[in-house]
C-alpha positions as CSV (number, residue, x, y, z in Angstrom):
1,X,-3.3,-9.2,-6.8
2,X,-2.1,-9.2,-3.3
3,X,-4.1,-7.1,-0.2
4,X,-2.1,-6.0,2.5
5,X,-4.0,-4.0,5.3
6,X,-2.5,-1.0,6.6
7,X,-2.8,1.0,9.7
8,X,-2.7,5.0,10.1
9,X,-4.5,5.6,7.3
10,X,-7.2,7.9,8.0
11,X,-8.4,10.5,5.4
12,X,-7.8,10.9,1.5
13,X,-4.3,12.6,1.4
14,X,-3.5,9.2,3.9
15,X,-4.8,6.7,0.4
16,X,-2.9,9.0,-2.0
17,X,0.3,8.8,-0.1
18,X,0.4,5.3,0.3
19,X,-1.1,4.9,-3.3
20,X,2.0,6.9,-5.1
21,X,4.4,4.8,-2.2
22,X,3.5,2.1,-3.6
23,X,3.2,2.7,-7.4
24,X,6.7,3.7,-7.3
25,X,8.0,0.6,-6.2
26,X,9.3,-1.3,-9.8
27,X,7.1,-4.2,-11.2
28,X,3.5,-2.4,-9.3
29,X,1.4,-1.8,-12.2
30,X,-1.4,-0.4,-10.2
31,X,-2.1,0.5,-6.0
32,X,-5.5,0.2,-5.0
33,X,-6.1,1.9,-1.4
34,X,-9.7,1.0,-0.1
35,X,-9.3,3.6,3.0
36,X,-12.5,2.4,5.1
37,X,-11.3,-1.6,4.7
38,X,-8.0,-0.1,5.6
39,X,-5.7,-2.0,3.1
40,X,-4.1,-1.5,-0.3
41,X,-4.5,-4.1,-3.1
42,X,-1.2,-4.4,-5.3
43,X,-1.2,-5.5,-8.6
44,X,1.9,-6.6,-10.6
45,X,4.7,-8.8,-9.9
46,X,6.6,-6.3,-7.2
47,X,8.6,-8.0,-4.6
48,X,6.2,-7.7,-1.4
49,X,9.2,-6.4,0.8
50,X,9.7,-3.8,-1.4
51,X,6.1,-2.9,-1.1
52,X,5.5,-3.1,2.7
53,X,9.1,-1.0,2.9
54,X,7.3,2.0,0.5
55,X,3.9,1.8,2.5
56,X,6.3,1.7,6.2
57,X,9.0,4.8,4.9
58,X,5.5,6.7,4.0
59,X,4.5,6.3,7.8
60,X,1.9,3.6,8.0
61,X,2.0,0.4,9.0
62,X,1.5,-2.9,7.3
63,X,-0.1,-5.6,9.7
64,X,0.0,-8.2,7.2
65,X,-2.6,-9.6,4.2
66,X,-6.1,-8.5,4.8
């Protein structure tokens, strides 16, 4: 499992957005968005650039591993 935190997120529509971004990317087998830590724990075998692009084209930002 890898935790990225992300910035912008600030209310429950915010955690399901980036949650189905990220889920969609191939190989995610599940998103986990912990919205007052501010970061989304990843699990599967994705390719991380993938997964930072889905979390950035859904309007937050990805500041790095939390």
């Amino acid at each position: 499992m890898v935790t990225l935190k992300v910035s912008g997120m600030t209310c429950g529509h915010c955690a399901q957005t980036v949650t189905r971004a990220v889920e969609a990317v191939p190989a995610v087998e599940r998103a986990l968005v912990d919205l007052k830590a501010g970061a989304v724990s990843v699990e599967g075998n994705a390719d991380m650039a993938a997964v930072r692009k889905a979390i950035e084209d859904a309007g937050y930002e990805v500041e790095g591993a939390a």
